[in-house]
DSSP file (Angstrom, degrees, kcal/mol; ACC not computed):
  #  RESIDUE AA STRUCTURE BP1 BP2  ACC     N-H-->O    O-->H-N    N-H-->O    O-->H-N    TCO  KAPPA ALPHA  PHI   PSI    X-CA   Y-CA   Z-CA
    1    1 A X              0   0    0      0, 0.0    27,-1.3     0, 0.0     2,-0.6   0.000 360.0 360.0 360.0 126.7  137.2  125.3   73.5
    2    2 A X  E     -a   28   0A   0     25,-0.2    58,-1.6    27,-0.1     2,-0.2  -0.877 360.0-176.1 -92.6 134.0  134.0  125.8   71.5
    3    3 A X  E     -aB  29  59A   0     25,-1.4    27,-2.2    -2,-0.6     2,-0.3  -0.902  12.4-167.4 -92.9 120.9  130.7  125.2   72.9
    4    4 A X  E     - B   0  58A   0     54,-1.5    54,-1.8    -2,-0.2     2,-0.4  -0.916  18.9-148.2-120.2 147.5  127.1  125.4   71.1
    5    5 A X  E     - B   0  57A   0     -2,-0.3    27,-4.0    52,-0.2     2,-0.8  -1.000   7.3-154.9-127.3 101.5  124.3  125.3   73.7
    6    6 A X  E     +cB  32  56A   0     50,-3.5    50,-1.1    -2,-0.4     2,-0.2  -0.704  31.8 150.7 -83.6 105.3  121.3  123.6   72.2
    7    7 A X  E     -c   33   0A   0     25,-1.3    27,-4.3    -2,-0.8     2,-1.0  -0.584  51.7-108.9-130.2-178.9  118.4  124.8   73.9
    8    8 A X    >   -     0   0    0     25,-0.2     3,-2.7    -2,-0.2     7,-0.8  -0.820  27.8-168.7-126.5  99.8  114.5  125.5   73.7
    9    9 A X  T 3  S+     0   0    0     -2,-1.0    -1,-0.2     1,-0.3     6,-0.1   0.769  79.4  73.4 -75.0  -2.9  114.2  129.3   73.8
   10   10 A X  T 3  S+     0   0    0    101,-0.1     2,-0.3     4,-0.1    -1,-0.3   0.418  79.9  88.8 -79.9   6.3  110.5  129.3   74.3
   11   11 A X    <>  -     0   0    0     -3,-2.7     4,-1.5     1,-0.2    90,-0.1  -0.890  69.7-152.6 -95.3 138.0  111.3  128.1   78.2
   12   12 A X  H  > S+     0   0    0     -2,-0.3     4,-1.4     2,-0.2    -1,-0.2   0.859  99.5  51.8 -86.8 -46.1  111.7  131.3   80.0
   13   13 A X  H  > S+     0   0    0      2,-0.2     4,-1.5     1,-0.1     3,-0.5   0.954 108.4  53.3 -39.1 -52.8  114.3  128.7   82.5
   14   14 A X  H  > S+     0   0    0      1,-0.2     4,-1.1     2,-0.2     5,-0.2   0.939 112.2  44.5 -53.1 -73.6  116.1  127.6   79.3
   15   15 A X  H  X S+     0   0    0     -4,-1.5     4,-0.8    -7,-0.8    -1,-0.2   0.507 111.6  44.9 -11.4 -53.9  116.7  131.2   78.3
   16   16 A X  H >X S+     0   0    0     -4,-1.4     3,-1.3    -3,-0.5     4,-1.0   0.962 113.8  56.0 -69.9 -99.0  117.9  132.8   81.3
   17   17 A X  H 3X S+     0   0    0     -4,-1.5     4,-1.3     1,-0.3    -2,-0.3   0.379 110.3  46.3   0.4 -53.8  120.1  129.5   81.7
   18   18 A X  H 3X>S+     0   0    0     -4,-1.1     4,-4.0     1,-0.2     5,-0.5   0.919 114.5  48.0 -75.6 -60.8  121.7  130.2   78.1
   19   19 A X  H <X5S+     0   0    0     -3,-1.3     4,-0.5    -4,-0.8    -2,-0.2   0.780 104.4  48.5 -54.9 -34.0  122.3  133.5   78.7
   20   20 A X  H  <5S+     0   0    0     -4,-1.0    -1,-0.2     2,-0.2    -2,-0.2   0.915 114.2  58.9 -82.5 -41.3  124.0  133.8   82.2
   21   21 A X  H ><5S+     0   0    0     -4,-1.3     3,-0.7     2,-0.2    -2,-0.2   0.835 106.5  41.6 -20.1 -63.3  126.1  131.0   80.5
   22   22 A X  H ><5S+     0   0    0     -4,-4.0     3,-1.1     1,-0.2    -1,-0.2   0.836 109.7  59.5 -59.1 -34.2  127.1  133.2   77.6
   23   23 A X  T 3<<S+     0   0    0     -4,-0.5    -1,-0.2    -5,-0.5    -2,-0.2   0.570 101.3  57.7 -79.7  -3.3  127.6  136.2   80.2
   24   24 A X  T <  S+     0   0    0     -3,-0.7     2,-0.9    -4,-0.1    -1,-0.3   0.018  81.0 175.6-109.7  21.2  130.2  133.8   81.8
   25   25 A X    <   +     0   0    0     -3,-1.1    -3,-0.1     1,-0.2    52,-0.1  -0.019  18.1 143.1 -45.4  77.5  131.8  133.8   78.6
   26   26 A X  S    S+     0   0    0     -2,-0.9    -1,-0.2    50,-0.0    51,-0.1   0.964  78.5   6.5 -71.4 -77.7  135.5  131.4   79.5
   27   27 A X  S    S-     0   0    0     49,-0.2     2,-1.1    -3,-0.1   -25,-0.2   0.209 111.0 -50.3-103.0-163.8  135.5  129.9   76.3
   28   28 A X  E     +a    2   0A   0    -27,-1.3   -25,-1.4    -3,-0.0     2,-0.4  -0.726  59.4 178.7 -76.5  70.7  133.6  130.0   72.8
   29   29 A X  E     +a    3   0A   0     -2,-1.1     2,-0.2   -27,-0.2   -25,-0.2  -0.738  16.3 171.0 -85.0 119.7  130.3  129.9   73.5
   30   30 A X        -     0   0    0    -27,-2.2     2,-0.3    -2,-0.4   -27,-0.1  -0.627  19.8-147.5-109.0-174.0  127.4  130.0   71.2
   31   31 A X        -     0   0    0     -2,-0.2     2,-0.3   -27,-0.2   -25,-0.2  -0.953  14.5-161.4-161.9 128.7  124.0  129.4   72.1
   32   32 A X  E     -c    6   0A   0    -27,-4.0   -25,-1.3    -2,-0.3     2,-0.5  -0.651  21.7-124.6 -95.1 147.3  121.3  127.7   69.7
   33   33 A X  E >   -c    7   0A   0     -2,-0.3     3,-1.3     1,-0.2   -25,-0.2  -0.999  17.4-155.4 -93.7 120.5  117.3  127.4   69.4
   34   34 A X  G >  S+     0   0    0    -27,-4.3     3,-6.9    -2,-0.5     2,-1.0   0.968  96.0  48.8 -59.0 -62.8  116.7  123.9   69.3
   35   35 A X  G 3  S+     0   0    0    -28,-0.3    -1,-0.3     1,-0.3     3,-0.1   0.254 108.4  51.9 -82.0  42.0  113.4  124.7   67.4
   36   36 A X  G <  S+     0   0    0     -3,-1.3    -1,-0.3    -2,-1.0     2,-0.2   0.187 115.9  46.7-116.0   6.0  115.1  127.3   64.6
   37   37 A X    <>  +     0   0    0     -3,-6.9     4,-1.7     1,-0.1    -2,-0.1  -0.552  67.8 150.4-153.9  77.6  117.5  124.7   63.9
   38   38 A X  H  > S+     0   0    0     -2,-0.2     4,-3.6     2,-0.2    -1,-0.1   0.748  74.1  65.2 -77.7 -31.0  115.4  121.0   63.5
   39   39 A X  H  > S+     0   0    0      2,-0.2     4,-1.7     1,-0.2     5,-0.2   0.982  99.9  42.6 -55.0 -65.4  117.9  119.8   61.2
   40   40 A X  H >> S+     0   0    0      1,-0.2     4,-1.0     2,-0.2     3,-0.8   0.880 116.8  53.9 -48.4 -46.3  120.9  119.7   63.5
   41   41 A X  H >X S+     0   0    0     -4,-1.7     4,-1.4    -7,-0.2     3,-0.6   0.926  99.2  56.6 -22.8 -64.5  118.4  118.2   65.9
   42   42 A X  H 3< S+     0   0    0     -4,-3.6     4,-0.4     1,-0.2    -2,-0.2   0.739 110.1  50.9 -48.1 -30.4  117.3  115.5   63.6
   43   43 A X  H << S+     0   0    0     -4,-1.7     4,-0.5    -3,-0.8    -1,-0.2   0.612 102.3  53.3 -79.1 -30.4  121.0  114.7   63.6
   44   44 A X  H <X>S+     0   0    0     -4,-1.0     5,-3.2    -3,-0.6     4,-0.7   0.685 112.5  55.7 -69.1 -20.2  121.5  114.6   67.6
   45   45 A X  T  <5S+     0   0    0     -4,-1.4     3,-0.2     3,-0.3    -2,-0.2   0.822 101.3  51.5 -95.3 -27.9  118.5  112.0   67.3
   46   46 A X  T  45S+     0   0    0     -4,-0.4    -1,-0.2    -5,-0.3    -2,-0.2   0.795 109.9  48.4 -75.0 -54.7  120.0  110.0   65.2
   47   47 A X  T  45S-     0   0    0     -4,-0.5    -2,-0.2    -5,-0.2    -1,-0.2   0.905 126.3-102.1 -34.0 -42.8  122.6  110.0   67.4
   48   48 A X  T  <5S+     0   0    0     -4,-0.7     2,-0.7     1,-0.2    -3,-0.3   0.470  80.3 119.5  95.8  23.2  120.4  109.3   70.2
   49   49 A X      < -     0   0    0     -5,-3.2     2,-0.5    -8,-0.1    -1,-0.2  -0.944  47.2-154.6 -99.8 107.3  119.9  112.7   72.1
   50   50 A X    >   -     0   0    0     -2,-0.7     3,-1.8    -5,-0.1     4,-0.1  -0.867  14.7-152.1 -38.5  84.0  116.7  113.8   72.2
   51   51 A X  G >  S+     0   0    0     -2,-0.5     3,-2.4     1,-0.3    -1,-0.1   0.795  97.3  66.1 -61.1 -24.9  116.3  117.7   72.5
   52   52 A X  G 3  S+     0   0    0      1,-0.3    -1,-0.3    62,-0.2     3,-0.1   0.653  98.9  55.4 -64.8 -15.8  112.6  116.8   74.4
   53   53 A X  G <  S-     0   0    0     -3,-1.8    -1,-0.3     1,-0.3     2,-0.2  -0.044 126.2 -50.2-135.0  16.0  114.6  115.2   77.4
   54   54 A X  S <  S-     0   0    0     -3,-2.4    -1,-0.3    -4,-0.1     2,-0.1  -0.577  76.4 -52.3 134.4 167.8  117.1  118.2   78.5
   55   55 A X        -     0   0    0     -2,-0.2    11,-4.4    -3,-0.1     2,-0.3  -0.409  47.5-130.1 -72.9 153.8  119.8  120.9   76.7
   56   56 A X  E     -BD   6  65A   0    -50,-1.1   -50,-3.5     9,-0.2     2,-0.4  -0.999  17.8-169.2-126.3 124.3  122.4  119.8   74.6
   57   57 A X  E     -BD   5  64A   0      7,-2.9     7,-2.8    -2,-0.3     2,-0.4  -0.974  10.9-177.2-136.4 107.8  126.1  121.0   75.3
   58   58 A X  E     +BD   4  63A   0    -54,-1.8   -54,-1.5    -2,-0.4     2,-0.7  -0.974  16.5 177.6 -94.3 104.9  128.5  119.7   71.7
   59   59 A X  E >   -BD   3  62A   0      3,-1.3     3,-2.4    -2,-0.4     2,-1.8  -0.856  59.3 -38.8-130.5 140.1  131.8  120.9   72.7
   60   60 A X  T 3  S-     0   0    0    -58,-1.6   -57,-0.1    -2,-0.7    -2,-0.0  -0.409 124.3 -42.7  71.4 -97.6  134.7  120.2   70.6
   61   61 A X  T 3  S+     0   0    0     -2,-1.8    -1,-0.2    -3,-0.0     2,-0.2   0.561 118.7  98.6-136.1   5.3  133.4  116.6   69.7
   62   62 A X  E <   -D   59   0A   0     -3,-2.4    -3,-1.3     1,-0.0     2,-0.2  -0.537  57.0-164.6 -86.0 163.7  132.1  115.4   73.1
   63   63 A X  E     -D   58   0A   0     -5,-0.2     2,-0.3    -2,-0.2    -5,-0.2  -0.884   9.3-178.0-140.3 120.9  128.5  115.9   73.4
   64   64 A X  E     -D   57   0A   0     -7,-2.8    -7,-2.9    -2,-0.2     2,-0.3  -0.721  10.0-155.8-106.7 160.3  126.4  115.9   76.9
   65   65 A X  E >   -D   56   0A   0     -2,-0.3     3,-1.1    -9,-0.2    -9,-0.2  -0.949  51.0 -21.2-154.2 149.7  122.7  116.2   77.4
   66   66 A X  T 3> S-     0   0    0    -11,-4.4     4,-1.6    -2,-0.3     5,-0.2  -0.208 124.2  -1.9  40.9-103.6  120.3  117.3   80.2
   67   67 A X  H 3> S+     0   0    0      1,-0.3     4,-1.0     2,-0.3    -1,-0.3   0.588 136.8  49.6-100.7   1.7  122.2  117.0   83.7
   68   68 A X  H <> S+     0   0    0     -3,-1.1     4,-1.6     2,-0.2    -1,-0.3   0.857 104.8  60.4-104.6 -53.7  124.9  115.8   82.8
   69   69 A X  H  > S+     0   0    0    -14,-0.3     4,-2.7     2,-0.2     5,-0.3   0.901 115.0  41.7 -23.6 -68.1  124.9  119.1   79.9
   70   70 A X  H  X S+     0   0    0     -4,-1.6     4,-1.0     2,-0.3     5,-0.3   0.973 108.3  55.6 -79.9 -53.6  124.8  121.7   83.2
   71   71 A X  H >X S+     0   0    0     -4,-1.0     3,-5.2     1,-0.2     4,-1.3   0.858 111.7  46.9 -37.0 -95.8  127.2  119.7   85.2
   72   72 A X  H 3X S+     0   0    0     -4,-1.6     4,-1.9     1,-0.3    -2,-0.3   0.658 114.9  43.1 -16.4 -58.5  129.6  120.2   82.0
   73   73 A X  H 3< S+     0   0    0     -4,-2.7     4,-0.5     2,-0.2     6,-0.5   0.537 105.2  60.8 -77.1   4.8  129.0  123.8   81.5
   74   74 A X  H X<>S+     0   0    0     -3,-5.2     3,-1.9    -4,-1.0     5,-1.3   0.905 108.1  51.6 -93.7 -57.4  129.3  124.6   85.3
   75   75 A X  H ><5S+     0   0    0     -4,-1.3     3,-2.0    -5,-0.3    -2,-0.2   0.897 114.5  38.5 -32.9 -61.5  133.1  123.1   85.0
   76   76 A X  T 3<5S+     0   0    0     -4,-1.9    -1,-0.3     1,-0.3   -49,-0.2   0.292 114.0  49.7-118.0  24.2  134.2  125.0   82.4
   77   77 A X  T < 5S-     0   0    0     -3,-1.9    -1,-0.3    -4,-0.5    -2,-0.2  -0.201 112.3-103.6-117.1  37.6  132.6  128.5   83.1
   78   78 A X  T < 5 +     0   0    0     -3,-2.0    -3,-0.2     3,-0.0    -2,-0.1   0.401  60.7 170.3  86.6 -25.6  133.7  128.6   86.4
   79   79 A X      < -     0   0    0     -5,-1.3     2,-0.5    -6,-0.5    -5,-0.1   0.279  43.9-113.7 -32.1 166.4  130.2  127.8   88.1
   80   80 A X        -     0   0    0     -3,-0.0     2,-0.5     1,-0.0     3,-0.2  -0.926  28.6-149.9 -96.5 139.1  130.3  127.1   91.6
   81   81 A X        +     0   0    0     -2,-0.5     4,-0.1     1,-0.1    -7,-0.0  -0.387  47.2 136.6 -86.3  54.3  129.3  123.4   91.7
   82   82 A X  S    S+     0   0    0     -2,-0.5    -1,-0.1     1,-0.2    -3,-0.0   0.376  84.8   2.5 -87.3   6.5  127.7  123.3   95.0
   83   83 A X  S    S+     0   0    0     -3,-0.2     3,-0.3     3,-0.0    -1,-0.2   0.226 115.9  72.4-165.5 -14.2  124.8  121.3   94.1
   84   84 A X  S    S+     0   0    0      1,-0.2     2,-1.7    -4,-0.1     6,-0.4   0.936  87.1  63.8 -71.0 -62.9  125.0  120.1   90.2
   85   85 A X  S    S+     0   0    0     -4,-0.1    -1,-0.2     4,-0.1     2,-0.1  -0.016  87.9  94.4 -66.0  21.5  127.7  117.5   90.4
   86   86 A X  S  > S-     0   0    0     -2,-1.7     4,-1.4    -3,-0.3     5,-0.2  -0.508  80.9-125.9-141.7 157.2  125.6  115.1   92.8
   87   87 A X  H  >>S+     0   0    0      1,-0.2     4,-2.0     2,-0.1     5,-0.5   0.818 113.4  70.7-100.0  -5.7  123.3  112.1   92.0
   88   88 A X  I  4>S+     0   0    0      3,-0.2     5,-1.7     2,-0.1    -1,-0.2   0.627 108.0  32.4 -31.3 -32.7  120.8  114.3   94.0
   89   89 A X  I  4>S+     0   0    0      3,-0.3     5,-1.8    -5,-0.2     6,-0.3   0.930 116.9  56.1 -68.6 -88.3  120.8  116.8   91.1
   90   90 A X  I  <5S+     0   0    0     -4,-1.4     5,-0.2    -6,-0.4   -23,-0.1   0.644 125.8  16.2 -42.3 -46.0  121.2  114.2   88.5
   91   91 A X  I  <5S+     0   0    0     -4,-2.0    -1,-0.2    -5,-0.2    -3,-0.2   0.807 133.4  28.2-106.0 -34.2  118.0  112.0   89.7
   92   92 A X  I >><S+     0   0    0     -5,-0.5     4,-1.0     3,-0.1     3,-0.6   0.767 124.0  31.9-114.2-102.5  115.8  114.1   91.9
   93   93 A X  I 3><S+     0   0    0     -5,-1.7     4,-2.3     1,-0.2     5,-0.4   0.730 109.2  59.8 -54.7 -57.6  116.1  117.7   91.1
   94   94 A X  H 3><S+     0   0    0     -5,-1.8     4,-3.7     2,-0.2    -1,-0.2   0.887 107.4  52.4  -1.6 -78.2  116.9  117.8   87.1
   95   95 A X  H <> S+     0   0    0     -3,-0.6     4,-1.3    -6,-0.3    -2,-0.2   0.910 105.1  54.8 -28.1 -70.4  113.6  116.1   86.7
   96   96 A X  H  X S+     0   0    0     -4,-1.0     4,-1.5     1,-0.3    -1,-0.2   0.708 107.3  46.1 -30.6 -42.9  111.9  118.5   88.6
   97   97 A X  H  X S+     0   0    0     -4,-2.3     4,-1.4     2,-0.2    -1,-0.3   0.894 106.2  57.0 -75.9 -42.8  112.9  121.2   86.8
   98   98 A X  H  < S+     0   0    0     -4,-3.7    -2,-0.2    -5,-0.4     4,-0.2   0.947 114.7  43.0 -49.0 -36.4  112.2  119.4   83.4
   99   99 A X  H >X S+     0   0    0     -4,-1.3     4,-5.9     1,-0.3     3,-3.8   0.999 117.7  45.3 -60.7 -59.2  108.1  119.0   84.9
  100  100 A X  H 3X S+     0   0    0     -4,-1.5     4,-1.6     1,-0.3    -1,-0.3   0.790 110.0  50.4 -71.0 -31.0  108.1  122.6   86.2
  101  101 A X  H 3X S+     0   0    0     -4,-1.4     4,-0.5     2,-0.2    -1,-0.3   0.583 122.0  41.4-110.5  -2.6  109.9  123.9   82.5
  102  102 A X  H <> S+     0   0    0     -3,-3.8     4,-1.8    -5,-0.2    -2,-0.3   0.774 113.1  51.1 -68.9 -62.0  106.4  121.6   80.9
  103  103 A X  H >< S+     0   0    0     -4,-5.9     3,-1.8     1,-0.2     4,-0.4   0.862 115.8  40.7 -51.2 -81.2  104.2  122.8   83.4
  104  104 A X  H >X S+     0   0    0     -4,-1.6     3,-1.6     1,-0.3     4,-1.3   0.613 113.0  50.8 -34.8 -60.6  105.2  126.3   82.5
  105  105 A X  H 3<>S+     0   0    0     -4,-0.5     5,-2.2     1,-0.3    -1,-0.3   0.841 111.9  50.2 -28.2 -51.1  105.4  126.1   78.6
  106  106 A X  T <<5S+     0   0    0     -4,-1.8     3,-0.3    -3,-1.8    -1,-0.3   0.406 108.9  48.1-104.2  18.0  102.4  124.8   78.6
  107  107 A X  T <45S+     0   0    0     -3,-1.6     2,-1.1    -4,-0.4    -1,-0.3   0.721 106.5  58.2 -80.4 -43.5  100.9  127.5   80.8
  108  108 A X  T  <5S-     0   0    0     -4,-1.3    -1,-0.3    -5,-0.1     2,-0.2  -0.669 126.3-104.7 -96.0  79.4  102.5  130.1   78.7
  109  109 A X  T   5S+     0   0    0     -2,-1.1    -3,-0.2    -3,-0.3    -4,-0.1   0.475  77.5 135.9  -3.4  49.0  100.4  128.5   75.5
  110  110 A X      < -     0   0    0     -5,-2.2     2,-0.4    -2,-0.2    -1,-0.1  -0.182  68.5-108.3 -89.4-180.0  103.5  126.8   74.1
  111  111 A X        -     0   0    0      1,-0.1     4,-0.1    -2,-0.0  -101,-0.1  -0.760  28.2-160.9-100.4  97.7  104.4  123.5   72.7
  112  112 A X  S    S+     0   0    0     -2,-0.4     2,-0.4   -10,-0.2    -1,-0.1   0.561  74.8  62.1 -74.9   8.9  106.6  122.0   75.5
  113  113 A X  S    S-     0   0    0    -11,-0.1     2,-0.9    -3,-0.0    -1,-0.1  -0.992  82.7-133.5-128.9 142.2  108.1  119.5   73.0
  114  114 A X        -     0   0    0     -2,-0.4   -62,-0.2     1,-0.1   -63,-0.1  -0.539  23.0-134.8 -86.9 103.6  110.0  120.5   70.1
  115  115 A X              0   0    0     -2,-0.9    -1,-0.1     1,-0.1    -4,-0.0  -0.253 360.0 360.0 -51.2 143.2  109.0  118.7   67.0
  116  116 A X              0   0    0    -75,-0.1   -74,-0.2   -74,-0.0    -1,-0.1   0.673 360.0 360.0-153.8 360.0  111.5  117.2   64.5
């Protein structure tokens, strides 16, 4: 199956995240930066996926976003799913991590949303 992982490499999380992914390498995984590639963005948006509101996992023709996007890639690289797959996750922790990967951008003098 090919996978592209559309993600915001200026989050240090996002990064790490992409990468241990790749390093789990099951399938055909590529891994994208949302903001070198605005066009294909502009096209998820039309779509309705927003990059600003979580990673974006196209595989084959399905496409998932934000927790639902990590749930997906925990399936089908093997992840343990001992805590993703939950509406704990899904509602509560997800978020958190979205504040925390703001807070942090905008600590490291970044933009934490990717213009498009």
């Amino acid at each position: 199956m090919k996978i592209e992982i559309y993600y915001d490499k200026d989050c240090p999380f996002c990064k790490n995240y992409a990468q241990l992914i790749k390093l789990r390498k099951s399938n055909d995984i590529t891994i994208i930066n949302a903001r070198d590639n605005i066009l294909d963005i502009k096209e998820f948006a039309k779509k309705g996926f927003d990059i600003n509101n979580g990673v974006i996992v196209v595989a084959d023709t399905l496409i998932f976003q934000g927790s639902e996007a990590i749930i997906f890639l925990q399936k089908v690289t093997d992840g343990k799913l001992f805590l993703y797959d939950n509406i704990l996750f899904k509602k509560v922790l997800y978020p958190i991590i979205k504040f925390i990967r703001r807070v942090l951008l905008i600590i490291l003098g970044k933009t934490p949303n990717i213009k498009y």
